[in-house]
C-alpha positions as a printed NumPy array, in Angstrom:
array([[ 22.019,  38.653,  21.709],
       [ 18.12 ,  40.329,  21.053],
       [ 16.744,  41.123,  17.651],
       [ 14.762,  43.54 ,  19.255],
       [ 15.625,  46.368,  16.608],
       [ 15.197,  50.126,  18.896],
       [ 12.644,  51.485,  16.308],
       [  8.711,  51.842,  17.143],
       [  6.375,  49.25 ,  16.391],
       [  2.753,  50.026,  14.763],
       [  0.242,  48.165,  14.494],
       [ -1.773,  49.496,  11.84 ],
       [ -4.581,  51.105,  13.701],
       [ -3.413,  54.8  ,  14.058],
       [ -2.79 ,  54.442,  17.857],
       [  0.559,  54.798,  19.732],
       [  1.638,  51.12 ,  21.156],
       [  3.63 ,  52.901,  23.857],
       [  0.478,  54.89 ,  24.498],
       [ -0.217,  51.981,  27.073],
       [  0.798,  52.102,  30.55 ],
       [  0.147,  48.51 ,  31.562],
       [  3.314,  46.294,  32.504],
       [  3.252,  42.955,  33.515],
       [  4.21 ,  41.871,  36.696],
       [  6.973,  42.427,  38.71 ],
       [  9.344,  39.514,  36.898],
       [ 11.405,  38.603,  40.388],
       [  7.647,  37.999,  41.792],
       [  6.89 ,  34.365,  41.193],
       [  3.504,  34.768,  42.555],
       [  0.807,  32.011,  42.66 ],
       [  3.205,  30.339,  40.218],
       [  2.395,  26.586,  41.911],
       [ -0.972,  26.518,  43.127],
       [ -3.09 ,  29.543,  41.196],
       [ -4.391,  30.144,  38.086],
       [ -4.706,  33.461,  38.366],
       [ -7.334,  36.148,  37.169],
       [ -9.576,  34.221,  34.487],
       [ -8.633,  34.492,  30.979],
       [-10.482,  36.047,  28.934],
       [-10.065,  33.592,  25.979],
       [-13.477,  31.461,  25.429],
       [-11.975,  27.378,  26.91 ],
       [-14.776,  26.476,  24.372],
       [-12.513,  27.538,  22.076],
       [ -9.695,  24.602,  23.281],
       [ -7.638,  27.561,  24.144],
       [ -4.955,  27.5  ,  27.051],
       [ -3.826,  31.521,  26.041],
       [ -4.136,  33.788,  28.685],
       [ -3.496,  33.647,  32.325],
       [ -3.201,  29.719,  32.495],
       [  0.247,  30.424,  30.374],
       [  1.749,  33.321,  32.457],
       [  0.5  ,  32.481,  35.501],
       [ -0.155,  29.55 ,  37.983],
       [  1.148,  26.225,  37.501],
       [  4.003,  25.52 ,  34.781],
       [  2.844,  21.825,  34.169],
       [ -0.467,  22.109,  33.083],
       [ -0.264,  25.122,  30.481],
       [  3.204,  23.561,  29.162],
       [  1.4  ,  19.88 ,  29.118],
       [ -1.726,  21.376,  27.664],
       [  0.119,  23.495,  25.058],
       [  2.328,  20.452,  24.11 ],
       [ -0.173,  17.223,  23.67 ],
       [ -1.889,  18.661,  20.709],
       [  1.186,  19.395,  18.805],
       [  2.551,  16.226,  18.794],
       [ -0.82 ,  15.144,  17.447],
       [ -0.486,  17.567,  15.314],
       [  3.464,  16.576,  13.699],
       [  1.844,  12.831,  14.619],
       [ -0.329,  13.628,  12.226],
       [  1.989,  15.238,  10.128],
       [  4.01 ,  12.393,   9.739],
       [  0.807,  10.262,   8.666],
       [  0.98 ,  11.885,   5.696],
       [  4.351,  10.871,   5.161],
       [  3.841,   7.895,   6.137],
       [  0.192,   7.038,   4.014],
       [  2.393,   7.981,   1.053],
       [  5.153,   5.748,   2.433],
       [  2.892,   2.657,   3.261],
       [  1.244,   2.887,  -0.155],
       [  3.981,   4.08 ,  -2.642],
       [  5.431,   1.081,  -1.067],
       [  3.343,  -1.54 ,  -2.021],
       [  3.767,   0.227,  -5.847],
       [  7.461,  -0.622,  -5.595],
       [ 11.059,   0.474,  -3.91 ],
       [ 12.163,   3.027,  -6.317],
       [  8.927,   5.263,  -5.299],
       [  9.599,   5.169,  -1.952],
       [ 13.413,   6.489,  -2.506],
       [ 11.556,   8.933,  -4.933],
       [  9.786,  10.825,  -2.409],
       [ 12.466,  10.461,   0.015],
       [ 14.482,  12.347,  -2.499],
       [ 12.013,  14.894,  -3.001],
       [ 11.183,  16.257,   0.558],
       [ 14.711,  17.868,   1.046],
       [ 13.477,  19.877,  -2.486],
       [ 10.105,  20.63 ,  -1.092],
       [ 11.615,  22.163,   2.28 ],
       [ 13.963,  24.422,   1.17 ],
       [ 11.164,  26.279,  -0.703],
       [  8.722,  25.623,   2.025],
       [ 11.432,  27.028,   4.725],
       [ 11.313,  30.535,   3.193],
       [  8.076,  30.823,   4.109],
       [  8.007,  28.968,   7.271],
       [ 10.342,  31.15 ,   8.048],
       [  7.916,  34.135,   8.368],
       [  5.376,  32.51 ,   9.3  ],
       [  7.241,  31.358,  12.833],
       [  7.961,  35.339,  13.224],
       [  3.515,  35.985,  12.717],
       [  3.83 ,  33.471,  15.962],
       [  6.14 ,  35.107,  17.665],
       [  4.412,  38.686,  17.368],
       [  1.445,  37.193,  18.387],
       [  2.745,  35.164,  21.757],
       [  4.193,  38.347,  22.817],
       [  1.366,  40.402,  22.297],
       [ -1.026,  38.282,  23.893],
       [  0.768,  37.789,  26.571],
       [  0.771,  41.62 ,  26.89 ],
       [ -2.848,  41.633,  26.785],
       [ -2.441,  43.317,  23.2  ],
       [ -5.463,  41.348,  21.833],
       [ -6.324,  43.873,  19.015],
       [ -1.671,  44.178,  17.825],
       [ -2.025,  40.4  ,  18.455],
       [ -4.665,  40.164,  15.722],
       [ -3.476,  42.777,  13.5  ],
       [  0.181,  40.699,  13.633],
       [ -2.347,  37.609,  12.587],
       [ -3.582,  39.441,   9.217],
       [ -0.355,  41.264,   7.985],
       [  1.162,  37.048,   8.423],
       [ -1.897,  35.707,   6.094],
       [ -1.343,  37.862,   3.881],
       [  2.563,  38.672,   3.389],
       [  3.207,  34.625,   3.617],
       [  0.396,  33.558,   1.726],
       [  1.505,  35.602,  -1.192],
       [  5.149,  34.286,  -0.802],
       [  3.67 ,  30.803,  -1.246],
       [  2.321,  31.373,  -4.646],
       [  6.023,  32.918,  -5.465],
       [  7.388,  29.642,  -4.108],
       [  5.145,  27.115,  -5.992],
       [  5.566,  28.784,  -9.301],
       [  9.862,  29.187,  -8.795],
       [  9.316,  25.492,  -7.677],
       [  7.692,  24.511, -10.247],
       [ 10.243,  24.84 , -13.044],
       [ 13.126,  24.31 , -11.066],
       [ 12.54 ,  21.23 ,  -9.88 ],
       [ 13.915,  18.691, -12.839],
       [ 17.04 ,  21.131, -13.14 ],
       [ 17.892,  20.372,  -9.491],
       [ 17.294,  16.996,  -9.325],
       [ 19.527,  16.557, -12.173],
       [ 22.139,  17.831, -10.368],
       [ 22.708,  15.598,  -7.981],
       [ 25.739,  13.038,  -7.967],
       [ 23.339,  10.018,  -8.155],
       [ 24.097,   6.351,  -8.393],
       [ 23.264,   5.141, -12.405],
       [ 20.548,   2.961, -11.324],
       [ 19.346,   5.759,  -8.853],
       [ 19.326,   8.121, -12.029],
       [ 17.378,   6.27 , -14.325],
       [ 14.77 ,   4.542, -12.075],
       [ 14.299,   7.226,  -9.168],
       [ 14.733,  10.61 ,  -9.916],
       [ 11.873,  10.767, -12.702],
       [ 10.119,   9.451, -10.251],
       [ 10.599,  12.205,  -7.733],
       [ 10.194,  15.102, -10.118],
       [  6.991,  13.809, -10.845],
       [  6.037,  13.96 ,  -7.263],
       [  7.293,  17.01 ,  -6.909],
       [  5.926,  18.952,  -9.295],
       [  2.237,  18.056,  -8.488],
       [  3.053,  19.481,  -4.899],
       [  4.742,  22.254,  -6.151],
       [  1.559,  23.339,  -8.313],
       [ -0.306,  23.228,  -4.841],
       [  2.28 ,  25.176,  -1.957],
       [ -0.306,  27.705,  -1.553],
       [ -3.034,  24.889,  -0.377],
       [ -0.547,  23.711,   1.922],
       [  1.122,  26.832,   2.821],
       [ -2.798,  27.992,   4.302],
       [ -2.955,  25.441,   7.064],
       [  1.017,  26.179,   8.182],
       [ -0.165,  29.924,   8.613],
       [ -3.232,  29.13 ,  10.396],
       [ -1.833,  26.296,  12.719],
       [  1.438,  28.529,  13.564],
       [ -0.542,  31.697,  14.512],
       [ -2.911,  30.052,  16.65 ],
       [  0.196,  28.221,  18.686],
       [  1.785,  32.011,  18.659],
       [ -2.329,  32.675,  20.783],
       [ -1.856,  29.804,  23.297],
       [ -4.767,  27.212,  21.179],
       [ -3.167,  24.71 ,  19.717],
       [ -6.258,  22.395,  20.038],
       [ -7.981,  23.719,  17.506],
       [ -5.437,  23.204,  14.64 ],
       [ -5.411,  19.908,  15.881],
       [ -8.75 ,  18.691,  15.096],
       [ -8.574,  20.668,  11.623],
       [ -5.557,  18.056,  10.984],
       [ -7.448,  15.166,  11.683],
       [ -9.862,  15.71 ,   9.181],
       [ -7.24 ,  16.847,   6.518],
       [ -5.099,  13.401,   7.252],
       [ -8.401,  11.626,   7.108],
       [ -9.076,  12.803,   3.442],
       [ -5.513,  12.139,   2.541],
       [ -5.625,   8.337,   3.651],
       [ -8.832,   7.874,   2.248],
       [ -7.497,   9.312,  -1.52 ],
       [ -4.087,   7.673,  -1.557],
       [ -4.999,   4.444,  -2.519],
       [ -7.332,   5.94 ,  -4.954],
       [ -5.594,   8.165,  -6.292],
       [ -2.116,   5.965,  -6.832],
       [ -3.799,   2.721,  -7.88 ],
       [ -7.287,   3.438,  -9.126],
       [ -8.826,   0.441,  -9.377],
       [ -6.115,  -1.779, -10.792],
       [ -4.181,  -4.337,  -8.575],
       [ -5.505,  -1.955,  -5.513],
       [ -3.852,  -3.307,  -2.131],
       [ -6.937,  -2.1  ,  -0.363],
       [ -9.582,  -4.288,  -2.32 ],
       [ -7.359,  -7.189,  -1.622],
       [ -7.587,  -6.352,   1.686],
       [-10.966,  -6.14 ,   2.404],
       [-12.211,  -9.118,  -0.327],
       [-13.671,  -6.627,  -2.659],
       [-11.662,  -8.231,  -5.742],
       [-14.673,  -8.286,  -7.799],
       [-15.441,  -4.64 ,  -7.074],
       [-12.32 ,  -3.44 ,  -8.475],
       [-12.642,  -5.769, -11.471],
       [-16.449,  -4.085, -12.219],
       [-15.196,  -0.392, -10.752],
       [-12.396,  -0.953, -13.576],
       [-14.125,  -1.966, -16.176],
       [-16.752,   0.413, -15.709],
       [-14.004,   3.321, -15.666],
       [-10.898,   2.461, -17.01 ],
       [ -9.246,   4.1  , -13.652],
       [ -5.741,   2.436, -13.032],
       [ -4.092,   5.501, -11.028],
       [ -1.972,   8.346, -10.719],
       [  1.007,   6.367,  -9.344],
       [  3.191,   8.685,  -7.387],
       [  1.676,  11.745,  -8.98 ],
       [ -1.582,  10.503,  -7.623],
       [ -0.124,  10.731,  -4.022],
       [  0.977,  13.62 ,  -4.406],
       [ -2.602,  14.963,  -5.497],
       [ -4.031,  13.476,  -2.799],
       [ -1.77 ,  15.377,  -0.553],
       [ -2.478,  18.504,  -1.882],
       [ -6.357,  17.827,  -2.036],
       [ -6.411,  16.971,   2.062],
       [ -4.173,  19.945,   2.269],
       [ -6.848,  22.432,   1.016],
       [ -9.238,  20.907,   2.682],
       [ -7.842,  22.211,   6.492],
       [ -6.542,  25.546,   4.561],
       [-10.345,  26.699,   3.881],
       [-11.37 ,  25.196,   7.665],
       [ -8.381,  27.043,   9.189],
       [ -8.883,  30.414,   7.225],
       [-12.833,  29.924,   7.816],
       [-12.147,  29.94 ,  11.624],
       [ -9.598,  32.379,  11.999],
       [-11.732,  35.32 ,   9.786],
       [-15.019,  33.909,  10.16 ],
       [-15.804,  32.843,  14.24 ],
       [-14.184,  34.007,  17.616],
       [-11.622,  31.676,  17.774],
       [ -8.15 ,  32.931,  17.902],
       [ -6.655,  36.516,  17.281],
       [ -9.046,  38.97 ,  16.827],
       [ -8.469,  39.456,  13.294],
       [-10.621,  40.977,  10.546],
       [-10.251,  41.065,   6.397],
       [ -8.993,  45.005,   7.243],
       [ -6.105,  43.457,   8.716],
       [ -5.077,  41.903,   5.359],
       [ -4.111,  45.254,   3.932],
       [ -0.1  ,  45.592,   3.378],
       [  0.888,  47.717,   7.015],
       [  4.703,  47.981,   5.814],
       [  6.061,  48.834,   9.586],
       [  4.46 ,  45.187,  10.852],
       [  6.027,  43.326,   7.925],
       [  9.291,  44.88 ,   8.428],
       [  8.815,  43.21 ,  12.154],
       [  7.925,  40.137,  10.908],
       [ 10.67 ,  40.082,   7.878],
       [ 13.33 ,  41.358,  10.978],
       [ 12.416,  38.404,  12.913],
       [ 11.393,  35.675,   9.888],
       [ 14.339,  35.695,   8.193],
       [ 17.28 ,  34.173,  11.093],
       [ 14.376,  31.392,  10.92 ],
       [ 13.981,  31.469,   7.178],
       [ 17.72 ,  31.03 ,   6.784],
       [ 17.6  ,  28.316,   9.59 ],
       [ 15.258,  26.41 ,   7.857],
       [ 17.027,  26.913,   4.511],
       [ 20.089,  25.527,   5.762],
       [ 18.364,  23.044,   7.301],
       [ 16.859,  22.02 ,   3.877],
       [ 20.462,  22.544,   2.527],
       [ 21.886,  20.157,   4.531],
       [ 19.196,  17.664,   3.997],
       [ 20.256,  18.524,   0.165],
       [ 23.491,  17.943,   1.011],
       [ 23.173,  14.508,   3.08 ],
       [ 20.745,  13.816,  -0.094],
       [ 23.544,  13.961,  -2.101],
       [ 26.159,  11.896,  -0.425],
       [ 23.262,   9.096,  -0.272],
       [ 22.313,   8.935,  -3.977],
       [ 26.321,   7.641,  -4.389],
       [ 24.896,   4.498,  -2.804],
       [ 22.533,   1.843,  -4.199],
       [ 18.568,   1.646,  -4.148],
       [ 18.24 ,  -0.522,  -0.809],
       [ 20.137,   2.176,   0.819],
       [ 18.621,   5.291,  -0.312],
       [ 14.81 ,   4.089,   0.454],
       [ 16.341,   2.563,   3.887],
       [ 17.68 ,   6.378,   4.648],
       [ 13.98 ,   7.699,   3.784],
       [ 12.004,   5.173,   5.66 ],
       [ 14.557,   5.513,   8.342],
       [ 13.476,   9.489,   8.308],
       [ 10.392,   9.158,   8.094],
       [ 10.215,   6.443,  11.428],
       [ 12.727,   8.634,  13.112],
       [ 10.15 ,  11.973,  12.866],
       [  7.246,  10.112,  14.669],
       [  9.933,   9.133,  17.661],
       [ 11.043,  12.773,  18.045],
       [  7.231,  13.864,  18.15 ],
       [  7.496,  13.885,  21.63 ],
       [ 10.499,  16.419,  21.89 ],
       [  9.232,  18.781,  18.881],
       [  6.165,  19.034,  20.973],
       [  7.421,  20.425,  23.62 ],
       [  9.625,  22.584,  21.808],
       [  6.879,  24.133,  20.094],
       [  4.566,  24.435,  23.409],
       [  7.912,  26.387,  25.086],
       [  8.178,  28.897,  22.254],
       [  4.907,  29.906,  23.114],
       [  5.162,  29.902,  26.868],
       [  8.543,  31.946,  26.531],
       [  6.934,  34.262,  24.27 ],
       [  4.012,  35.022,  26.007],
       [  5.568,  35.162,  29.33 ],
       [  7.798,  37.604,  28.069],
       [  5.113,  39.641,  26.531],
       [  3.878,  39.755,  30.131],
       [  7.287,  40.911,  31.483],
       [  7.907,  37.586,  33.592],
       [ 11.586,  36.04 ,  32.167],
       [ 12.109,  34.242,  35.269],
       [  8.946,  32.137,  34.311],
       [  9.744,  31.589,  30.918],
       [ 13.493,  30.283,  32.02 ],
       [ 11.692,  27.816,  34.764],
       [  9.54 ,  26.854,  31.867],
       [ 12.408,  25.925,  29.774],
       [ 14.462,  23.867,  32.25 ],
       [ 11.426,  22.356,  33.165],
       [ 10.541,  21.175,  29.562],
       [ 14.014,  20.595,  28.436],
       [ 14.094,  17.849,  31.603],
       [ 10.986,  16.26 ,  30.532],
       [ 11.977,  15.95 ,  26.819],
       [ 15.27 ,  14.581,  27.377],
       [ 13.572,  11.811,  30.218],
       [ 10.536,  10.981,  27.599],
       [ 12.985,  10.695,  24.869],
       [ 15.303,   8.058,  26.331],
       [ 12.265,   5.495,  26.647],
       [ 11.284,   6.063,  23.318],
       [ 15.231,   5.328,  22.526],
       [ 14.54 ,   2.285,  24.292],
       [ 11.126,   1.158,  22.57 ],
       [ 13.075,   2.536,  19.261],
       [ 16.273,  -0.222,  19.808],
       [ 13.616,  -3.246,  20.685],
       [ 11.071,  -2.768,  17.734],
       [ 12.757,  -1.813,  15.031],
       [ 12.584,  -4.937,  12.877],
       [  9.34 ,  -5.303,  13.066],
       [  8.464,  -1.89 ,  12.144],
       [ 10.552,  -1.241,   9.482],
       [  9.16 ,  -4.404,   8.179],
       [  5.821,  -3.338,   8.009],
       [  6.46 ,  -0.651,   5.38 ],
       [  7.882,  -2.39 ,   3.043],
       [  5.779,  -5.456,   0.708],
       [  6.837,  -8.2  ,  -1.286],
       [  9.151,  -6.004,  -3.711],
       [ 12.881,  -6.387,  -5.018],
       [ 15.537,  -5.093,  -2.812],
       [ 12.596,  -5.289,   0.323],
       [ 15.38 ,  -7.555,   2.486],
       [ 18.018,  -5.161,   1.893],
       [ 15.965,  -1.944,   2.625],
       [ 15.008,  -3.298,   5.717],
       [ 18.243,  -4.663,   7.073],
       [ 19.404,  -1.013,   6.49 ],
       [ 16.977,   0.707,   7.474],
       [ 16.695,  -1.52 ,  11.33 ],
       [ 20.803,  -0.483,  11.503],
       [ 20.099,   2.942,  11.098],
       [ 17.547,   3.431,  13.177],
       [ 19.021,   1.661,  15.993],
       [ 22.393,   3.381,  15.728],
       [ 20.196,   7.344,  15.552],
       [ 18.042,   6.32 ,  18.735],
       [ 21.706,   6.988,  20.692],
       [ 20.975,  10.789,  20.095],
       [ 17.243,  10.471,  21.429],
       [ 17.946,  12.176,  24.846],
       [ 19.863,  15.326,  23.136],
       [ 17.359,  16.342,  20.752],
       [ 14.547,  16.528,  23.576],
       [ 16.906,  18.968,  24.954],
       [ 17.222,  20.901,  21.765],
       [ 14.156,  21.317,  20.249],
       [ 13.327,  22.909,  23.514],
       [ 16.115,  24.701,  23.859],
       [ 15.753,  26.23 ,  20.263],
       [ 12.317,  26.911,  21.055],
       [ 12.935,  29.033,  23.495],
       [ 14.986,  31.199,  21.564],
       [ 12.824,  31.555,  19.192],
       [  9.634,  32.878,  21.522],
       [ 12.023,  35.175,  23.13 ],
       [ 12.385,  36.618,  19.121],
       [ 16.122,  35.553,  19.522],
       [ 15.999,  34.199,  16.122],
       [ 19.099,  34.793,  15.139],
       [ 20.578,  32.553,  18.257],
       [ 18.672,  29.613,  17.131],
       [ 19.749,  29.738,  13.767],
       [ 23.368,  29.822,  14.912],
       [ 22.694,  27.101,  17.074],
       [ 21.185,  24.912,  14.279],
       [ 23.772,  25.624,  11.769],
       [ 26.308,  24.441,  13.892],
       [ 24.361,  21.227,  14.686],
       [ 23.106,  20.545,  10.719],
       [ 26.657,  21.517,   9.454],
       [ 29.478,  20.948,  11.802],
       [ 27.841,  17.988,  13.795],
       [ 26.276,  16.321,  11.003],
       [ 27.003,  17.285,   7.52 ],
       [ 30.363,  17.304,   7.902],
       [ 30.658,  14.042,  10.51 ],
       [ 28.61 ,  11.967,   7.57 ],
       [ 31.243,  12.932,   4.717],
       [ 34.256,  12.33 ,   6.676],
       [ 32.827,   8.775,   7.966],
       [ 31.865,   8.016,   4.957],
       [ 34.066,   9.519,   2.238],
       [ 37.381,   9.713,   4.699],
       [ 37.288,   6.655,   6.535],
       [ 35.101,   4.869,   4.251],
       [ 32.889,   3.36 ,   6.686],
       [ 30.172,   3.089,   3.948],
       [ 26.262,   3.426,   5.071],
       [ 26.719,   2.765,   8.173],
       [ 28.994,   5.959,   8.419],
       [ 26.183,   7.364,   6.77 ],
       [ 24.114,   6.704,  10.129],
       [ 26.896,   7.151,  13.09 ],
       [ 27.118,  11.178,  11.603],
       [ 23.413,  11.54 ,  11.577],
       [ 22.988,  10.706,  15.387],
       [ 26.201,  13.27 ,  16.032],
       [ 24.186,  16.336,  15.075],
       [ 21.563,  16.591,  18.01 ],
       [ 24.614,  15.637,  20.425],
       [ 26.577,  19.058,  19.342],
       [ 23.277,  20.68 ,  19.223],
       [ 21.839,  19.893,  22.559],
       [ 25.457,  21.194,  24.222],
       [ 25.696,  23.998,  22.587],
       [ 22.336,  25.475,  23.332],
       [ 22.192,  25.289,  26.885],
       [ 26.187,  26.957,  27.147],
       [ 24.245,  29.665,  25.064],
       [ 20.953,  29.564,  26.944],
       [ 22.881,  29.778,  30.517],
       [ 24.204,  33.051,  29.249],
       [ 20.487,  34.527,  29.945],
       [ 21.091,  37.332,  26.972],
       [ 17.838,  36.214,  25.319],
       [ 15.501,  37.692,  28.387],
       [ 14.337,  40.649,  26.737],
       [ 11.024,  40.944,  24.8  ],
       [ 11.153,  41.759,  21.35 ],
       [  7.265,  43.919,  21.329],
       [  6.643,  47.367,  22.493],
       [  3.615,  48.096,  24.559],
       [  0.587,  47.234,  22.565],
       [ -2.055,  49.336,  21.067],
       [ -4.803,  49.826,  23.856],
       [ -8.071,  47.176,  23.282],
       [-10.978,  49.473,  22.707],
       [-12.451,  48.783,  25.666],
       [ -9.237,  49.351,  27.826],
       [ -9.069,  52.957,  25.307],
       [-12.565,  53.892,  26.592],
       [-12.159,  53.117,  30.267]])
């Protein structure tokens, strides 16, 4: 299956993108595959770009290694925010960490529409650049900044006011309605105000994957996370009973810095705003340096005006992967909802569980990413039999990387899940949960290395449509529905609650390489690019 639609492609600039006669190479020729580089690309390495020729040609290891290292810095990095809001919102008390473990399902269903299109922008772009379509690939880079940055205000103002509503409609434990959800809609609703902030560095960090540089977006992230856990403490306690004066025997600081302002904090708003502050910081950095330097897609602010042909493309290919993401957020939704039946201890012991469980699977969503763009731009360049050895090849290093983190996973979980949680009621029973669920989820470690990067390369192949089948069935049949008849047919309680979880990636993983074996998805979605002006002219 190909969601290559047969009508013409444009990209904006008045010239034919068949006009080109360039084709890649011949794809049964493996070429100097194992010990070349190839020509040299012409992508600045200043830049911490590995586009170009080091992708579709020469070794496999290196591009897919050097492609893959800075995303999971990247989602490491992600996850810090989680986890700074986590580590702190802990030490204010249990029912705020459940709170924003309620909340993020919310958040990502909105956020999914989006990220939906933006993953298409990346596709577009991995394709063309692989093509050598430098000036489509940019183009592709503008009409994505602009359709999905609009969207984003759309999305924070819908989330906005619908947030209470939905939270109130979840089957929730009594104790779990009065002390929690308040709590959440609170957070929400601050982050909700500022989607577009956030939305800016998703574009920008997506897109330049899509060109092969995913350094760059990497050391944008470190200074974002670097704002956001300086603020957090700040901004949730002020300068009353602040964990991080104790810390440091600045007591008497507070007390003046107090008195002096009156400051106490936000709370869980507070992390929330500090979230969104860090956020805008890496937007404006990441919009500076795509429209402002040489780094990335050649892209210019003429590029930003509405070219309806592209963002039918990129609404053809962004919407399998908005409505993958959606249900992805539904189910979260839905496993949500089957969790708020249980008591406190249990609900913040499924969020912290989460939240632990993303930084293990780093590894594995790293290398999915770094395939989507190898598949993608190897397919641009007419080379499929690359892009499959690319796959196999990062599928078996996932699923061997992810069964010794299953192992570190099993030994240190106690301590670990300890570490998050202070001296605050229910603490012992949140972390007796949460070490049982995390230890039971590490059995599906191996699988999802396998599908992340199996999923991945669906989606640079612009099979989007594939990988949302593929997830659907591993969210809904292997996991939604596994949870609610452990837990609600057999009554196994929360620990049924944990067994289901670890079933999904199992279904998953098997699924997607039956499908993947099939070889359908070998077929690039792009036309031949528009001509660079300097190929034009020669």
């Amino acid at each position: 299956m190909n969601d290559r639609p047969p009508s013409d492609k444009s990209d904006g600039s008045g010239t034919d993108p068949s006009s080109s006669s360039a084709k890649g190479p011949d794809p049964n020729d493996d070429g100097p595959d194992l010990d070349s580089d190839g020509p040299e690309s012409t992508a600045d390495p200043s830049d911490g770009d590995d586009s170009g020729d080091s992708i579709t040609q020469g070794s496999l290891i290196r591009p897919l290694i050097g492609l893959a290292w800075p995303i999971v810095v990247i989602q490491l990095l992600q996850v810090t925010y989680n986890i700074a809001d986590t580590l702190w919102l802990g030490r204010l008390s249990a029912d705020a960490v459940g709170a924003i473990s309620l909340a993020f399902p919310l958040i990502f269903l909105l956020i999914a529409v989006a990220g939906g299109f933006t993953t298409a922008g990346a596709i577009l772009v991995a394709q063309y650049t692989g093509a050598k379509g430098e000036r489509s690939a940019g183009h592709v880079t503008g009409q994505t900044v602009s359709f999905v940055g609009l969207l984003s205000v759309v999305i924070g103002v819908v989330g906005y006011f619908y947030t209470r509503p939905a939270l109130e409609l979840l089957p929730s434990d009594p104790e779990t309605s009065a002390s929690v959800i308040p709590l959440a809609a609170d957070y929400m609703e601050v982050i909700f105000m500022g989607i577009p902030l956030m939305f800016g560095f998703f574009i920008f960090s997506a897109l330049m994957r899509g060109y092969g540089d995913t350094r760059t977006p990497m050391f944008v992230m470190v200074v974002s996370v670097g704002l956001n856990v300086v603020l957090d403490p700040f901004f949730i306690f002020g300068f009353a009973g602040n964990p991080l004066f104790e810390w440091v025997g600045l007591g008497g600081l507070e007390a003046t810095l107090e008195a002096a302002t009156g400051f106490t904090g936000l709370g869980i708003e507070g992390a929330a705003l500090a979230t969104i502050l860090s956020r805008g910081v890496g937007t404006a950095i990441g919009l500076w340096l795509l429209f402002g330097t040489g780094i990335g897609p050649a892209v210019t602010f003429e590029h930003l005006r509405p070219d309806f042909p592209v963002i039918r493309d990129i609404i053809r290919l962004g919407t399998p992967s908005m409505v993958e993401q959606s249900t992805s957020a539904l189910a979260m939704i839905t496993l949500t909802a089957m969790i708020v039946t249980f008591t406190p201890p249990v609900v913040a012991a499924y969020g912290l569980g989460n939240r632990l469980i993303s930084l293990v699977f780093l590894p594995a969503m790293g290398l999915g990413r770094a395939i989507d763009t190898m598949v993608g731009q190897n397919l641009g360049a007419n080379r499929p039999d690359r892009a499959s050895r690319a796959t196999w090849l990062a599928a078996g290093t996932g699923a061997g990387v992810m069964a010794v983190v299953a192992v570190v996973a099993v030994v240190f979980t106690e301590p670990i899940v300890g570490a998050f949680m202070g001296d605050v009621p229910d603490a012992a029973a949140t972390i007796a949960n949460g070490v049982e669920y995390v230890r039971i989820r590490s059995v599906e470690f191996t699988f999802i290395g396998v599908t992340q990067v199996i999923l991945g390369a669906f989606r640079g192949a612009g099979n989007t449509r594939t990988a949302m089948v593929i997830s659907i069935m591993t969210l809904w049949v292997g996991r939604v529905t596994s949870v609610y008849a452990l837990v609600f047919v057999f009554e196994w309680g929360a620990t049924g609650v944990w067994v289901g979880m670890a079933l999904g990636n199992i279904v998953g993983a098997v699924l997607g390489v039956a499908w993947f074996l099939r070889g359908t998805w070998k077929e690039r979605y792009i036309d031949e690019p528009a001509l660079d002006a300097d190929e034009a002219v020669s």
